[in-house]
N, C-alpha and C positions, 0 to 999 in steps of 0.2 A: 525591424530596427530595435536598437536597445533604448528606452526611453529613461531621462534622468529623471529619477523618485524622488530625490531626497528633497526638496522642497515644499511636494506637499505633504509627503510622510512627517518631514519635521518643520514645519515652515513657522516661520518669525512674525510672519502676518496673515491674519486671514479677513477674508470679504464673504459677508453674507447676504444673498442677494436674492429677493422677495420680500413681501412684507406680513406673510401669512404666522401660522403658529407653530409651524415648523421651523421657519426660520428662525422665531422670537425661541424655540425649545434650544435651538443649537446657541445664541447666543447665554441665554439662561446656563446649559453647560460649562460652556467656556468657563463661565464667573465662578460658577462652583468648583470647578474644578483649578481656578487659580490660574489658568494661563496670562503667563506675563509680556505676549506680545500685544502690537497690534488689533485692532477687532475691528471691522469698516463693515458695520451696515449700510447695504447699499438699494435704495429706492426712490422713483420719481417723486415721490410726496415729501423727500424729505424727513425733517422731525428728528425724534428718538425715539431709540428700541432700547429699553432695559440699561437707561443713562447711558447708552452710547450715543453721538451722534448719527445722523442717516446722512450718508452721501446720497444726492442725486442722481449721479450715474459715474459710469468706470472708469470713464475719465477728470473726474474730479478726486479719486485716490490719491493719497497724496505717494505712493511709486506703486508700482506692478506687483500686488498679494501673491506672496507663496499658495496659498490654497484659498481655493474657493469654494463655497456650498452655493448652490444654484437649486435653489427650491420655488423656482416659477415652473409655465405650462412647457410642452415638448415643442411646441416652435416658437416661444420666446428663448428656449433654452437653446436653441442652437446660434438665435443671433448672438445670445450673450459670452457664448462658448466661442466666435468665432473674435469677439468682440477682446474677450480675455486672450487669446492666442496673439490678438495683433499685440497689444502691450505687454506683450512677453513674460504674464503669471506663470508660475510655476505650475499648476496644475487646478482641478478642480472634483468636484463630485455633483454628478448629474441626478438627481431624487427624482426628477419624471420621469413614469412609466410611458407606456403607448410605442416602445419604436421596434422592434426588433421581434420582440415578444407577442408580438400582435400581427395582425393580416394587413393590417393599411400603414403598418409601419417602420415598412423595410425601407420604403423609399429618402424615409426621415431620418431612417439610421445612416443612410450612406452621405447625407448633409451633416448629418451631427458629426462624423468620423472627417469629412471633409473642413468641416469648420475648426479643430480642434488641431487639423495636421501636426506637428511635432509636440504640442503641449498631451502632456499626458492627463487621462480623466479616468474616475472609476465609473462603471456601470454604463448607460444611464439605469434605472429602476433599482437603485440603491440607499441603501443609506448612507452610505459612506465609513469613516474611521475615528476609531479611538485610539489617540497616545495618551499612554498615561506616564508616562514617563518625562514628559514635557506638559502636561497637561492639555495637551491641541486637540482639540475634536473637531471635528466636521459632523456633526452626530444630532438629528432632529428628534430625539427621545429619551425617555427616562433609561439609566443603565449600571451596572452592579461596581465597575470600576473605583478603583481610589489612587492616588498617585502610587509611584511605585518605583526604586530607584534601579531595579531590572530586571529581569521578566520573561516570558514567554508571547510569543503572538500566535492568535489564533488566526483566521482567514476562512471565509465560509461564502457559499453564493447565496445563503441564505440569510434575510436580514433579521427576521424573527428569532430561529438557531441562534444568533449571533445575541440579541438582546438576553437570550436565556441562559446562554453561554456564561456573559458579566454577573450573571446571578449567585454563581454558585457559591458554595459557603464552605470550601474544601482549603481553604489557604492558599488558593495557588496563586501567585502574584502574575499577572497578564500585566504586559509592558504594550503590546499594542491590539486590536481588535478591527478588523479592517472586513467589507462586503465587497463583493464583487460583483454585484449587480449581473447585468446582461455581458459584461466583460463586451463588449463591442469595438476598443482598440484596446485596455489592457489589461492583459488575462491573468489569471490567478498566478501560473507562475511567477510571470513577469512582476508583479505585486512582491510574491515572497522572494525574490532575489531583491528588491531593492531595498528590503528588510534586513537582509544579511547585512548589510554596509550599516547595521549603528549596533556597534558591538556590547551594546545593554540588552540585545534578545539572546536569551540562552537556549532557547530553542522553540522549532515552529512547529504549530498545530497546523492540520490542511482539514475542511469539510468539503469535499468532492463530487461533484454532483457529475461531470465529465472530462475528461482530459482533450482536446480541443489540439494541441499541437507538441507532438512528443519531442519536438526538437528543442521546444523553449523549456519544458520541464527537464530535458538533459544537459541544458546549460544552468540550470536553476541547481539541480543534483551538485552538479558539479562542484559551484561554486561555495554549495552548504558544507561538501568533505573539505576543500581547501581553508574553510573559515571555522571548522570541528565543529557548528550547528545542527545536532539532529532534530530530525524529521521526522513528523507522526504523521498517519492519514488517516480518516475513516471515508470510505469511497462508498457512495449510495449511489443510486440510482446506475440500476444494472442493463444497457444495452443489448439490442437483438443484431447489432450491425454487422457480428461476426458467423451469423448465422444464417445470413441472406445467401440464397441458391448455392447450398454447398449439399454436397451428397455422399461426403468421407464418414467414417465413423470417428476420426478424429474433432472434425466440428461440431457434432452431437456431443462430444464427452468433453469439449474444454467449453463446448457452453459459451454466452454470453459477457464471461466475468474473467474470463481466463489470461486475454491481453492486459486488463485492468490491473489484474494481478501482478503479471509478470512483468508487467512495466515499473509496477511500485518496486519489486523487489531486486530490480536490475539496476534502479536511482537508489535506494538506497531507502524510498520513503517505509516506513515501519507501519505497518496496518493493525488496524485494531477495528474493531466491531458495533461499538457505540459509542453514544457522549461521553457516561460515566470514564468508561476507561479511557478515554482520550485525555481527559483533565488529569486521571491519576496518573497517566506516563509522562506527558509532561511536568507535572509536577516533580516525579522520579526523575528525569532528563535534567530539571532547573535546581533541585539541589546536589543530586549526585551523578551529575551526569551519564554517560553511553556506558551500562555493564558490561563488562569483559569476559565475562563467562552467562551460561545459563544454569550457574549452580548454585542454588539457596540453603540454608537453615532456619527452620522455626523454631521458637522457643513460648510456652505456654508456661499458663498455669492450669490447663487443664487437658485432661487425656480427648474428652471429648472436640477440642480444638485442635490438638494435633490432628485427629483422624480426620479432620475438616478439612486443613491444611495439606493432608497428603491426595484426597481425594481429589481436591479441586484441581489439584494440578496433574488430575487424570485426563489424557490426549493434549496437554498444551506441551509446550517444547520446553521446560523445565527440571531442572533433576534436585531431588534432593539427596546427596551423595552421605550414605554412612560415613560415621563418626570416626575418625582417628586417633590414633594411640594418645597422642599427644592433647585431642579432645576431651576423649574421655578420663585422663589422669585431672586434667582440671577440674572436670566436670565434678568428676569424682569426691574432689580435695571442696569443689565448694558445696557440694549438695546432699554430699554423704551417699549412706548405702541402701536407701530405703527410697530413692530413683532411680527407675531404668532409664538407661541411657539408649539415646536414639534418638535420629533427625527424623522427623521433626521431633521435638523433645517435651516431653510433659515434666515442668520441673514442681509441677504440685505449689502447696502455698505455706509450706515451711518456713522460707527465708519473705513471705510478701511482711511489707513496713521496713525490713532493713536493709535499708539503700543503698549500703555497702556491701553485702552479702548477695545483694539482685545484680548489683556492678560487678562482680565477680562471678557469677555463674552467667551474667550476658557474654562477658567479654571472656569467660571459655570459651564457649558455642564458638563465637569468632573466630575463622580461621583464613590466612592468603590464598587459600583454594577457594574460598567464598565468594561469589559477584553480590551478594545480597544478603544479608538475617533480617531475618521478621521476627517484631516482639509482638505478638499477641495479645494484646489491651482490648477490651470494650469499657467504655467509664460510663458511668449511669448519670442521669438525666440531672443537671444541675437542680432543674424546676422541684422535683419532687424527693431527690436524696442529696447526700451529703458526699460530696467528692475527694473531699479533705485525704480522705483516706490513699487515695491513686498519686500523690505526689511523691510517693518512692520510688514509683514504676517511672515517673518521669528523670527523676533524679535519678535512675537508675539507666535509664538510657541516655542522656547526656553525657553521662557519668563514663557510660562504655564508650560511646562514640571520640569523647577525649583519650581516652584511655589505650584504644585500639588504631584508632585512625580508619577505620574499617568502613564500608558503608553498612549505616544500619539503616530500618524501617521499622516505627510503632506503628502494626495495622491493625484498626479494626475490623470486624468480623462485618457488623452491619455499617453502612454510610454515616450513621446519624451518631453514632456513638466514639465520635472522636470528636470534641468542641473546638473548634476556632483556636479558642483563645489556647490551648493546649498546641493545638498544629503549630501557630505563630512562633511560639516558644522551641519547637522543636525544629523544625525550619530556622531559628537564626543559631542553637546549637548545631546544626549541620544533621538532625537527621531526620528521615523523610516519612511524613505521617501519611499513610493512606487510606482512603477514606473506601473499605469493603475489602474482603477477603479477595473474592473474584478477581475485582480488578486487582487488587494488588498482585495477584498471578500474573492474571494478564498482562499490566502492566512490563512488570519482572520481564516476559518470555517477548515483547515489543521493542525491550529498552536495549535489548544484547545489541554488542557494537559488532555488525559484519563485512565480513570481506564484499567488496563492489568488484569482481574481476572484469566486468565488462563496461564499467560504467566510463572508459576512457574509448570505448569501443562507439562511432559512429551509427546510428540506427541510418536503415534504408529507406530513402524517398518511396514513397507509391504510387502508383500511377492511380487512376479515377477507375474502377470497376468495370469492364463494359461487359456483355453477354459473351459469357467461357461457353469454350468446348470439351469435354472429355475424350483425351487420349486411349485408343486401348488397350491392354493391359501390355500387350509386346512391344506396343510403340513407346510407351512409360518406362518398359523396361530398357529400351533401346536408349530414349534418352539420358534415363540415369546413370548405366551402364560406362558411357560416353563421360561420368564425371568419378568412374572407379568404383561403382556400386556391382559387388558380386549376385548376380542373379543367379536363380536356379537357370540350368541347363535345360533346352525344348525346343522345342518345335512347333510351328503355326501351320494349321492345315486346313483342309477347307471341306472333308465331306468323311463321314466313319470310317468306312474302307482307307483312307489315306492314314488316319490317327492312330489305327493300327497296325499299318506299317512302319510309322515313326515310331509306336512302341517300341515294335520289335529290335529296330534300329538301337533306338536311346539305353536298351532293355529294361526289365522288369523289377521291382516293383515302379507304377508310374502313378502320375497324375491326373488327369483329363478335367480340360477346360473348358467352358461354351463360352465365346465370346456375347460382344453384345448386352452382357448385364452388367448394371452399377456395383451390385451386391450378389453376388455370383451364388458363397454358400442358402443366401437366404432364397434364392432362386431354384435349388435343386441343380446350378450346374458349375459343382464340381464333387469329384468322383475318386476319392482316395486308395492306394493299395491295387490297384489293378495288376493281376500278375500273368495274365496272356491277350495273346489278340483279339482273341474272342471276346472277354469281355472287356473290352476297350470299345470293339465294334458296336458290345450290345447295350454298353452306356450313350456311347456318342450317339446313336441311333434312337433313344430317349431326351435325347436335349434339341427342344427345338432352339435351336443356337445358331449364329451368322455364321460361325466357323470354332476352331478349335484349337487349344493350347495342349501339347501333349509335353509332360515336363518330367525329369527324373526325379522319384519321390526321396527327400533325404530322411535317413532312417537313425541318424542319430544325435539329431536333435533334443536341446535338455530343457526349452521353455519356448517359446514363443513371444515374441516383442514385437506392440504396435510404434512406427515413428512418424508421426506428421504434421505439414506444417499449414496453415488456413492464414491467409492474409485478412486481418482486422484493421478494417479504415480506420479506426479513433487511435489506433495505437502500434501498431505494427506486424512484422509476421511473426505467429505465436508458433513456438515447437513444441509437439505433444509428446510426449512416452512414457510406454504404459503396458500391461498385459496386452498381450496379443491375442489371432487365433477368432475363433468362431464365439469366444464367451469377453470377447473386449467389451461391450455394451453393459454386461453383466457385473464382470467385476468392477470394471471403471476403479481399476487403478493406474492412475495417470499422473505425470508431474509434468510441470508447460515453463518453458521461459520463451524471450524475444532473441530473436537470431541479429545479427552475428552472435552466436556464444561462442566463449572459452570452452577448453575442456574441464576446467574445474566447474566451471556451470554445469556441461553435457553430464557428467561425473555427480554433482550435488543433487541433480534430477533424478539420474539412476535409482542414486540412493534413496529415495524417498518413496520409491516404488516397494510393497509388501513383497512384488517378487524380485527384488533385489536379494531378496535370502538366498531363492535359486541360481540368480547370476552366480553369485559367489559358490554357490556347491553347498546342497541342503542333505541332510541325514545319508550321509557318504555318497551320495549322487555327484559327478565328475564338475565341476564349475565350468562356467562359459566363456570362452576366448574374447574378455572385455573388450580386446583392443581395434579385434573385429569388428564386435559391434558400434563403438567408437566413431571407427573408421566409415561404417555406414549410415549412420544420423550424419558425420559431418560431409557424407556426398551428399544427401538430401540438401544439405547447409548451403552449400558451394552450388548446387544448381539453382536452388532457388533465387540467392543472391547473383546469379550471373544472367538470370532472367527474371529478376524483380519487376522491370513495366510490365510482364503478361502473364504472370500466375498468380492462379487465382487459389489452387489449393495442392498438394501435391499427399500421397500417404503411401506407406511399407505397412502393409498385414497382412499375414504376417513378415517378419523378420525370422528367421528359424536359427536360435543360438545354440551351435552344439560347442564341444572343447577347443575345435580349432578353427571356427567358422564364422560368422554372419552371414546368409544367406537371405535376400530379399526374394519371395515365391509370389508376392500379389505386390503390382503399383499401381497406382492409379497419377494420373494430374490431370487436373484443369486449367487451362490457360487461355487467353483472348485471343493467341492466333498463331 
């Protein structure tokens, strides 16, 4: 069910209810932070807390609190939770641990979830939320926040992360800051969708510890494209769940992380790797919102920082595009002839102090093929020199960013060497400070706005795992076959003497197969190039094998392509594709999305394969019948999806792509029945 947020997200009243120091910490907030509703300390003794009065108990409020903080024990909390539900509070935050999380507190959990029925709660084992934007906490600790008139929201399962989060010293204005405790009725998603509804977030941060229901995060995606909210994650804590009893070399090589993956990037959510960058892309999202390309310029005053700048953005998805005619005439006209021109660009310290001169050689660099310029600042240490000097460089960037309308970025090099009071200033001229070279890449190559082609696309229910059986390799092919998938041409036989009669039959050159094993090549039974009967007889006659596959060898084949798909309970069925063949392990070159895909997905994965060179036709060598092979990932597509309750894993290795072909030569599946 969808539960209504916005009451305790933004509530007009709130009840604090214990009389501990957590309690008195969350009232203490409030004050400091200026929240102008309500505040109802609530406790049997009575009294005051921090010149509020104490209510008695919940029913002496004087009407039903938007949000409550509830910092008594785990079975006081659930009468009080159920207590709050009768009088129709908008919501609350549960601070006791013990239910869920623990071995004697399962039972507790499914009373607290019982007591709470339609009113929504965060956690329990949370701390609960920060708005800063209203000044409302729910919030039993000290925290880095200061009002803020809009913002980004963070969201994290962790409450610690979350306090160190408010800490930081990077400008970035946070509008809300919200935990999610044990999530026991509402889960992170569900959190950051009732966040979209107060259109002062300009975009949401996620700390991800697991995805728990792919359906509520595909309604959440959703709803963030339809409201132009974007979405950062940094996703930890890496699961084994996709790797339980699987025997594909597909499951081996998308690993643990591969659903996680493809599910961020099929919502829309933008990943990133740690804290650092997570702050500095939202912050790049909250004043210059979703980049439109992944094409930058830097602009230095030193050679040494260009080469910095080009390096760093060595393997991330960023281009720094050479300079155009039209760049470099300006360049030219303001920098003279004693700089080389070049993106990233060393414009030396000729014109540094004249801020009309730095205003004119930024806003060359600037150009509408740009998603981004970097000006390359580090300013020294207030404490111990004189800064005086660096206010050109700022006057110099405001100066362009009027001037161009462009998005610009002052980064520095290290985190600490861009001060506050600098960022604030450039943040309300519109342009964006980031705090490290790194992230600022990073950020950069996060922040690109992408096409979502499947994100209107329905993911498939799962059924519960039970004990699979593996298919063998004819009857895999039988089944796929059945949904258009071209298999190699063969025969099933059952003793040598038979194999080489079916040679002779199929003719030469052949294949030979021994049934019976998972991993056939690693087994010694299979048997390439056989060109008479004989030795067909005197191979098959070496495979101690249940039987035998005698297949026609295709001979002009231009690469080998693995395709398959492993059912991952936290998230969905992952599709793998990737070098194929006997060295798939080796190379492990693979790209994974969640099925249903589009072809522009099937297509975007291709590409990101090294042997995608080969697809396309590599040093005159003849290109691969793309549509072919296409055609055969989306048979894999269509069976899986037509038998989603009982498959457990399905894989093509190879695929054998020649100019006019895809042929599948090995399948495997496993299914419950």
């Amino acid at each position: 069910m969808t539960r209504e947020l916005g009451r305790l997200l933004r509530p007009q009243s709130i009840a604090v209810i214990g009389g501990g120091a957590w309690c008195r910490s969350v009232i203490q907030q409030l004050r400091k932070a200026g929240f102008a509703g309500a505040v109802w300390p609530v406790h049997p003794k009575g009294g005051e807390i921090e010149g509020f009065s104490v209510y008695k108990g919940l029913n002496d409020l004087p009407s039903p609190p938007d949000a409550s903080f509830v910092g008594i024990n785990r079975e006081a909390t659930i009468d009080t939770i159920a207590a709050l539900s009768a009088l129709g509070a908008g919501g609350a935050v549960c601070f006791a641990s013990g239910f869920a999380e623990v071995d004697d507190g399962h039972e507790l959990n499914a009373r607290l979830l019982d007591a709470a029925g339609d009113m929504p709660i965060l956690g329990p084992n949370c701390y609960g939320m920060i708005n800063a934007v209203d000044g409302a906490l729910l919030w039993p600790d000290q925290h880095g926040c200061v009002r803020v008139d809009r913002g980004v929201a963070i969201l994290t399962q962790s409450s610690n992360i979350a306090i160190n989060l408010t800490m930081q010293a990077r400008s970035l204005p946070i509008a809300y800051v919200i935990t999610c405790g044990n999530q026991a009725q509402t889960t992170q998603a569900e959190i950051a969708a009732g966040l979209l509804d107060d259109p002062r977030v300009t975009a949401i941060g996620l700390h991800i510890e697991g995805f728990g229901n792919p359906e509520a995060w595909q309604s959440f995606a959703r709803k963030a494209r339809a409201k132009g909210v974007p979405i950062v994650a940094l996703k930890v804590g890496k699961s084994d769940q996709s790797r339980a009893a699987t025997v594909s070399h597909t499951a081996s090589l998308a690993g643990s992380d591969a659903g996680a993956d493809a599910l961020m990037r099929r919502l829309g959510l933008s990943r990133v790797n740690d804290l650092p960058t997570l702050l500095e892309t939202l912050k790049l999202l909250h004043v210059a919102g979703p980049l439109q390309s992944n094409r930058l310029a830097s602009i230095s005053c030193s050679g040494g920082e260009a080469s910095l700048a080009a390096d760093t953005a060595v393997g991330r998805d960023v281009d720094f595009p050479p300079l155009n005619d039209r760049q470099k005439s300006d360049l030219f006209d303001a920098l003279g002839p004693k700089v080389t021109l070049a993106n990233p660009l060393d414009y030396h310290t000729y014109i540094w102090r004249d801020t009309d001169a730095m205003t004119k050689a930024f806003s060359a660099m600037m150009d509408p093929s740009l998603a981004l310029t970097m000006l390359i600042v580090d300013f020294p240490r207030p404490d111990r020199c004189d800064p005086a000097d660096w206010e050109c460089v700022i006057g110099a960037a405001l100066g362009t960013k009027t001037a161009t309308g462009g998005t610009v970025a002052m980064v520095a090099t290290l985190p600490e060497l861009l001060p506050e009071s600098v960022a604030d200033r450039l943040i309300a001229g519109g342009v964006v400070p980031l705090n490290g070279l790194t992230e600022a890449i990073c950020a950069a190559e996060a922040a690109v706005a992408r096409d979502l082609p499947d994100l209107d696309t329905d993911l498939p229910a799962l059924a519960v795992s039970e004990q699979a059986q593996t298919l063998s390799e004819a009857e895999a092919k039988a089944e796929l076959s059945g949904y258009g998938l071209n298999i190699s041409s063969g025969r099933r036989v059952a003793t040598p003497s038979e194999a080489s009669r079916a040679a002779t039959q199929i003719g030469f050159p052949v294949v030979l197969k021994g049934e019976g094993f998972a991993h056939k090549s690693e087994m010694g039974a299979v048997v390439l190039g056989l060109k008479s009967a004989a030795e067909v007889e005197t191979a098959a006659t070496k495979m101690a094998a249940q039987g035998y596959l005698v297949e026609q060898q295709i001979t002009d084949g231009v690469t080998e392509v693995l395709v398959g798909v492993i059912k991952d309970p936290a998230h969905g069925f992952v599709l793998t594709v990737g070098a194929g063949g006997v060295m798939t392990e080796v190379w492990k070159d693979t790209a994974s999305c969640l099925i249903p895909a589009s072809d522009e997905t099937l297509n975007q994965c291709l590409n990101k394969l090294k042997v995608s060179k080969i697809l396309s036709g590599f040093r005159g060598k003849p290109a691969v019948d793309r549509d072919a092979l296409l055609t055969a990932i989306r048979c894999v597509q269509d069976y899986v999806l037509a038998n989603a309750g009982i498959v457990e894993e399905v894989e093509l290795n190879p695929v054998i792509c020649t100019p006019t072909a895809a042929i599948a030569v090995d399948a495997l599946i496993r299914r419950t029945r």
